[in-house]
C-alpha positions as CSV (number, residue, x, y, z in Angstrom):
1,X,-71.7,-4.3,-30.5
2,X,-69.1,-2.4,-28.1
3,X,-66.8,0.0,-29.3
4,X,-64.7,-0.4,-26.2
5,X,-63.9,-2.1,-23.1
6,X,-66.1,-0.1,-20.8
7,X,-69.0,-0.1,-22.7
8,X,-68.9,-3.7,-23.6
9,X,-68.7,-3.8,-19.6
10,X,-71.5,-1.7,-18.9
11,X,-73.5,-3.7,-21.3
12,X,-72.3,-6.7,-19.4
13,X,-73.0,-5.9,-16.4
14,X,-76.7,-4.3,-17.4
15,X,-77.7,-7.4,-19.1
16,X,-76.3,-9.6,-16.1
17,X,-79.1,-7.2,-13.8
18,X,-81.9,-7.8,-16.0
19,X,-81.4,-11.5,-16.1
20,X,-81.0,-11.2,-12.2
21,X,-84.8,-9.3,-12.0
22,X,-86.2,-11.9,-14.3
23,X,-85.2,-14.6,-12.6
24,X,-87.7,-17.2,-13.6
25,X,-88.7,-15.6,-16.8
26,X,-84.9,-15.1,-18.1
27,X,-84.6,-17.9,-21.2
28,X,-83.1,-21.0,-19.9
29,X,-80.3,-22.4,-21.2
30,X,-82.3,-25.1,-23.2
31,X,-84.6,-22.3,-24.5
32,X,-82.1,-20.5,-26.1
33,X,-80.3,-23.7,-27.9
34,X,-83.8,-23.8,-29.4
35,X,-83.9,-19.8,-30.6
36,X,-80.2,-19.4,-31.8
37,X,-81.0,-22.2,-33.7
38,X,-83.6,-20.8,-35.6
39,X,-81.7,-18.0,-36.0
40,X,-78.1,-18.5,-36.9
41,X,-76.4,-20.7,-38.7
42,X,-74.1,-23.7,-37.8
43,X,-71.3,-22.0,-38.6
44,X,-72.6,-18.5,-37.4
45,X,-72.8,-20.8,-33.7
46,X,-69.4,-22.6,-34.5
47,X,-67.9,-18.8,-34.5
48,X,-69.4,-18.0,-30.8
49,X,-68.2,-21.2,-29.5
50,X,-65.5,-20.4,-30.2
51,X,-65.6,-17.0,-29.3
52,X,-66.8,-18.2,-25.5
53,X,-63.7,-20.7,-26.1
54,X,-61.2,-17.9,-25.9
55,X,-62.6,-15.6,-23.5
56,X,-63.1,-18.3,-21.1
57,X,-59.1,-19.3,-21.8
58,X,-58.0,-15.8,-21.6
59,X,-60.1,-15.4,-18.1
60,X,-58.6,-18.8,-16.7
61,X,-55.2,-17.7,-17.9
62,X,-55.2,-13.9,-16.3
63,X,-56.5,-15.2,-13.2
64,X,-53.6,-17.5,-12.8
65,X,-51.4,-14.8,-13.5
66,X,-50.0,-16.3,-16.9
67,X,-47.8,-14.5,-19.4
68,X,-48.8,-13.5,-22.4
69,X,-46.7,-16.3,-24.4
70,X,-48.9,-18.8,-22.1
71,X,-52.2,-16.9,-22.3
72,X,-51.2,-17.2,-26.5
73,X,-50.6,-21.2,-26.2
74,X,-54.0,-21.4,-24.1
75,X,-56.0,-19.4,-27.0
76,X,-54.1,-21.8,-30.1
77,X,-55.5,-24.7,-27.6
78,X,-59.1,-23.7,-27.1
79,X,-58.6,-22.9,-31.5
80,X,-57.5,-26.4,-31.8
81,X,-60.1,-27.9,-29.3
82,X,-63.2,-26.3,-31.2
83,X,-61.5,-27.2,-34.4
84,X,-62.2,-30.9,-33.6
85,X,-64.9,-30.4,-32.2
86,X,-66.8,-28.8,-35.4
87,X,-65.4,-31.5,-37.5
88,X,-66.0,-34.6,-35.9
């Protein structure tokens, strides 16, 4: 895992350029339901749901230029949203 921002970037961007040369071969999204399953738990998988959850909210929000008090309201909503969504 990262220790910072620029390395968790470079790692980013260097997975993001091997996917691009794979092309066909990279896993498909399908494909890779099928691995993490075998490999993590439900609730290992509820944890990076909702870890996508976030980031995606905290992208959304910077691009529209939000405040933090908004970008915190955004991440309590995408908390609440994959709350019921883990226990319905």
């Amino acid at each position: 895992m990262a220790n910072s921002y620029e390395e968790a970037l470079r790692e980013a961007k260097n997975a993001l350029e091997d996917i691009s040369e794979r092309g066909e071969e990279a896993i498909s999204e399908e494909e890779w339901d099928d691995v993490e399953k075998e490999l993590f738990t439900p609730e290992e998988i509820a944890m990076s749901d909702l870890r996508v959850a976030i980031i995606g909210a905290m992208i959304k929000a910077r691009q529209a230029g939000m405040t933090f008090d908004e970008v915190e309201a955004i991440t309590k909503e995408a908390f609440k949203e994959h709350r019921d969504m883990v226990t319905a």
